[in-house]
C-alpha positions in Angstrom: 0.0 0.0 0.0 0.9 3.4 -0.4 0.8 6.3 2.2 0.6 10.1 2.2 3.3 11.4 4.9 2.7 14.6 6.6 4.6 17.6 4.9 5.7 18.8 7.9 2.8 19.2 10.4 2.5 16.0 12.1 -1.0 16.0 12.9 -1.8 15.8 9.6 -0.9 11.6 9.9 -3.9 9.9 9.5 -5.2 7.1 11.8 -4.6 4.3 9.0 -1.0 5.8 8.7 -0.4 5.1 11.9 -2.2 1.9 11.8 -0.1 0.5 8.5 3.0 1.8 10.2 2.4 -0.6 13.3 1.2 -3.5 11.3 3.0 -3.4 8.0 5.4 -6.3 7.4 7.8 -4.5 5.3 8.0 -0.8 5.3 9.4 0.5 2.3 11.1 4.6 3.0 12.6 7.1 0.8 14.8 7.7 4.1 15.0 4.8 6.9 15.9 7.5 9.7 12.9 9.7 8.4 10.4 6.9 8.4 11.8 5.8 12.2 11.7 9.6 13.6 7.6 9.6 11.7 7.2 6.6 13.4 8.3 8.2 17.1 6.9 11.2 16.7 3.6 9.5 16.3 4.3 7.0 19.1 4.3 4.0 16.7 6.3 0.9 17.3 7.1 -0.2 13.5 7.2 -3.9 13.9 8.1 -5.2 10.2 11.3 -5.0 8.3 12.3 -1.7 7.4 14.1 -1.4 4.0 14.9 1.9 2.2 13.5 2.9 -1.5 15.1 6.0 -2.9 15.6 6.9 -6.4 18.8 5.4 -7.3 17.6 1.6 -5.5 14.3 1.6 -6.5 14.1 0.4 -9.8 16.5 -3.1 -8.2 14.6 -3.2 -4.9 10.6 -3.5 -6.6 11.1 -7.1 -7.9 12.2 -7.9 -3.9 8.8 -6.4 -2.5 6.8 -7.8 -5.3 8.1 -11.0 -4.4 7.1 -10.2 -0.5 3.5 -8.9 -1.4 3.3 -12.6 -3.6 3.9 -14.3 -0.6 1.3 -12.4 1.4 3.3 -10.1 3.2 1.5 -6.2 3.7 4.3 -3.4 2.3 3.6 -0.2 3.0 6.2 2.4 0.9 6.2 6.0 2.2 8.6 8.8 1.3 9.8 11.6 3.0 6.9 14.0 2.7 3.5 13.8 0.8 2.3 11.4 -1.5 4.3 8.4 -3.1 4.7 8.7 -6.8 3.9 11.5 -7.1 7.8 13.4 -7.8 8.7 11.3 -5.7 9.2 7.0 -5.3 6.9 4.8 -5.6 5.9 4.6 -9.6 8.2 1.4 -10.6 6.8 -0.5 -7.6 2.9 0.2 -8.7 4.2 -0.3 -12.1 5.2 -4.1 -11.1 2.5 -4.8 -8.9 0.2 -4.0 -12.0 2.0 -6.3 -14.4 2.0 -9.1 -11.6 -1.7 -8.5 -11.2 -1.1 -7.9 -7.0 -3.3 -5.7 -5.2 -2.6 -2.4 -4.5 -4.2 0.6 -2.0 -3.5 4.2 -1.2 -3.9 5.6 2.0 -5.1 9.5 1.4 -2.8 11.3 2.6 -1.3 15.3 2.3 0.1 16.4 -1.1 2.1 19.3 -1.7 0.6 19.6 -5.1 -3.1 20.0 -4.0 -2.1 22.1 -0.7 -0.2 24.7 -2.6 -3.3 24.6 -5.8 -5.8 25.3 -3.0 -3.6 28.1 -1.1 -2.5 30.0 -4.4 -5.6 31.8 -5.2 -5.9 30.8 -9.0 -8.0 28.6 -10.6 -8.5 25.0 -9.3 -11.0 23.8 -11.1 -8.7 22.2 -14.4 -4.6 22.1 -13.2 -1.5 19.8 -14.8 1.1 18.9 -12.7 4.9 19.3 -14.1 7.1 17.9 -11.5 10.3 19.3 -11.2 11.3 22.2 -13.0 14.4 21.5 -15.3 17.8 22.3 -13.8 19.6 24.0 -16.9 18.7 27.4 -18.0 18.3 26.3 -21.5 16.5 23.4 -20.6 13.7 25.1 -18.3 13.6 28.0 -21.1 12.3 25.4 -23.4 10.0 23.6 -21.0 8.6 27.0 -19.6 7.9 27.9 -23.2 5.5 24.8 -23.4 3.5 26.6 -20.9 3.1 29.5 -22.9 -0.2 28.7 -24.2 -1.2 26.1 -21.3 -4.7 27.2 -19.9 -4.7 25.2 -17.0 -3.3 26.0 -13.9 0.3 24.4 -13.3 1.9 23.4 -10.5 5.4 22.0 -9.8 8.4 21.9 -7.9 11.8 24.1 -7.2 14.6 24.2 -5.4 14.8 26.9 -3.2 18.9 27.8 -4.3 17.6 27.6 -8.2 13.8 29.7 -7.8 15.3 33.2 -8.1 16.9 31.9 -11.9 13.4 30.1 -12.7 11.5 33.2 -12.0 13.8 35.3 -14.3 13.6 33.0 -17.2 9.8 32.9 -16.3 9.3 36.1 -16.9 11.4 36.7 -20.7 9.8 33.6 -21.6 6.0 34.1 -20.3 5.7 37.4 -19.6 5.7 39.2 -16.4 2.3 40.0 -16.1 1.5 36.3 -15.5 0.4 35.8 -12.3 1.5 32.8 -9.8 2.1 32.0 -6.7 5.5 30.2 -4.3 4.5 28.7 -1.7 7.5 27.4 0.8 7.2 25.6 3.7 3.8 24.2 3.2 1.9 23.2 6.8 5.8 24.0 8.6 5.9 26.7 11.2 7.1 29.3 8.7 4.9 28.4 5.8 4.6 31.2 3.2 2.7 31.8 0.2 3.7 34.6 -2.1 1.4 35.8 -4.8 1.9 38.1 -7.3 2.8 38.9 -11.0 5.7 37.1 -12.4 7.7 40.0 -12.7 7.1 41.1 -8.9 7.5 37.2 -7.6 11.3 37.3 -9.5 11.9 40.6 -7.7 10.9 39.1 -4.2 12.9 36.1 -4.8 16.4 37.6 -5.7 16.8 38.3 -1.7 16.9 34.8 -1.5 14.3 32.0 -0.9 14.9 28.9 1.7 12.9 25.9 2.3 10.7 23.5 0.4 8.9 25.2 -2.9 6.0 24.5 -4.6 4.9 27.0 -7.6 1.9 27.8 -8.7 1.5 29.4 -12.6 -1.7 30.7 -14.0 -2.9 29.4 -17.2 -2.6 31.5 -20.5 -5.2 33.8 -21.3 -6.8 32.7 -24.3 -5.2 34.5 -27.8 -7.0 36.1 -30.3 -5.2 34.8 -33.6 -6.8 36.4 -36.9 -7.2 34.0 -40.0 -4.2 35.2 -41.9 -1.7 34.3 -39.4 -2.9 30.7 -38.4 -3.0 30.5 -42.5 0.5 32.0 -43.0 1.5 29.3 -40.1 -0.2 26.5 -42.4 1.9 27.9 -45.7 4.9 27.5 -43.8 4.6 24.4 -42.8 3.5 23.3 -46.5 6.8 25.3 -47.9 8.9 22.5 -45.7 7.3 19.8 -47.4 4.3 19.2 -45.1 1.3 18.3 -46.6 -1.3 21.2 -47.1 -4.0 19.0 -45.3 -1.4 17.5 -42.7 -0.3 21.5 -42.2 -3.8 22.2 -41.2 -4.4 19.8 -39.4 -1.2 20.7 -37.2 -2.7 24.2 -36.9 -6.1 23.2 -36.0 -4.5 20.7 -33.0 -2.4 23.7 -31.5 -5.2 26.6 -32.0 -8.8 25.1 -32.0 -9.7 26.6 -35.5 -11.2 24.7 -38.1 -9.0 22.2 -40.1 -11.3 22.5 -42.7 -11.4 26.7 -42.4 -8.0 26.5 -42.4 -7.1 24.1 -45.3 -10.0 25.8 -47.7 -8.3 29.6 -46.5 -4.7 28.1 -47.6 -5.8 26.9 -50.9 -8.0 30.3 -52.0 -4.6 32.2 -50.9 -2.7 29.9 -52.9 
């Protein structure tokens, strides 16, 4: 089974956390002296075998707890903070328990991603999740430019030593009108949500920004494109070989206009 952990608040266990951590067999942790000060800290005696499954071991320890779950022992995987899988690990071992056809639960439990959504002030009701932003300028240049036209809310994570350079390149890529939200220290003692403007958020964090980050981006305003651009788009795209109807077709996919508009627009202009 998998468990939420708390983020930092630890009445936020739940009882059937603290009832899995008692009675699991094997207890699978992203950090073996995290899991054993959770365990404390919630007066738990953790009676099963404690193994550890971080990043680097994960992918060579599943086929071991598959086999332990097989033979009918309970495994309960937790990581440091929040919910399994999710950025964090846990997706190889539900990955192998699917393809062996062995049960699997989740025990609700807190998640950064939904605390920091419902604290930010912008829209909840559609959101994507992108993990972790990309280390390399270049890189997270090109990923944040994927979110140019994004309408849903996203939400993902930064390290607090790299959020002042994400926030920069955030705003010459996106804009900085576009509003968002850092939230740091979720449910901790000095929890702190900062929202703003893109442009004002990279100002606040060039002091310098410590502790665990979750970010919140609004989604893109819808555009206004006019007929002889998304056509001059489809042309383009025809001039490097593509297929007129496959070039409209591409333009209809990325803008929600007509294919057939589109196509019938490119061929009267021919």
């Amino acid at each position: 089974m998998l468990a939420g952990t708390p983020l930092g608040e630890i009445g936020d266990a739940s009882t059937r956390l603290v009832e899995a951590l008692g009675s699991a067999d094997v207890i699978a942790a992203e950090d073996t002296r995290r899991a054993r000060a959770l365990a404390a800290a919630l007066g738990v005696t953790m009676a099963g075998r404690i193994v550890s499954f971080y990043d680097a071991v994960e992918a060579s320890r599943a086929p071991g707890l598959v086999d332990a779950i097989r033979d009918g022992q309970t495994v309960l995987l937790i990581t440091d903070a929040g919910m399994p899988s999710v950025s964090d690990p846990g997706y190889r071992l539900v990955v192998a328990c699917v393809e062996a056809e062995l049960p699997i639960t989740c025990l609700p439990g807190p998640s950064a991603v939904t605390t920091a959504l419902a604290l930010s002030g912008l829209p909840c009701d559609r959101f994507c999740f992108e993990g972790f932003a990309p280390r390399k300028s270049g890189e997270r240049r090109k990923w944040l430019a994927n979110l140019t036209d994004e309408p849903r809310t996203a939400v993902f994570f930064e390290a607090p030593h790299r959020i002042d350079d994400l926030l920069a390149d955030a705003v010459d890529v996106l804009g900085g009108e576009r509003r968002a939200a850092v939230c740091r220290e979720l449910t901790k003692s000095y929890e702190e949500v900062k929202r703003g403007t893109l442009a004002e958020l990279a100002a606040w964090a060039r002091e310098g920004v410590r502790g665990e980050i979750t970010v919140v981006l609004a989604g893109a305003e819808p555009r206004t494109l006019d007929l002889d651009t998304l056509v001059g788009r489809v042309r383009a795209l025809a001039a490097e070989g593509t297929r007129l109807k496959d070039a409209a077709a591409e333009v209809s996919a990325a803008t929600g206009v007509s294919k057939k508009a589109l196509y019938d627009a490119a061929v009267s202009r021919a």
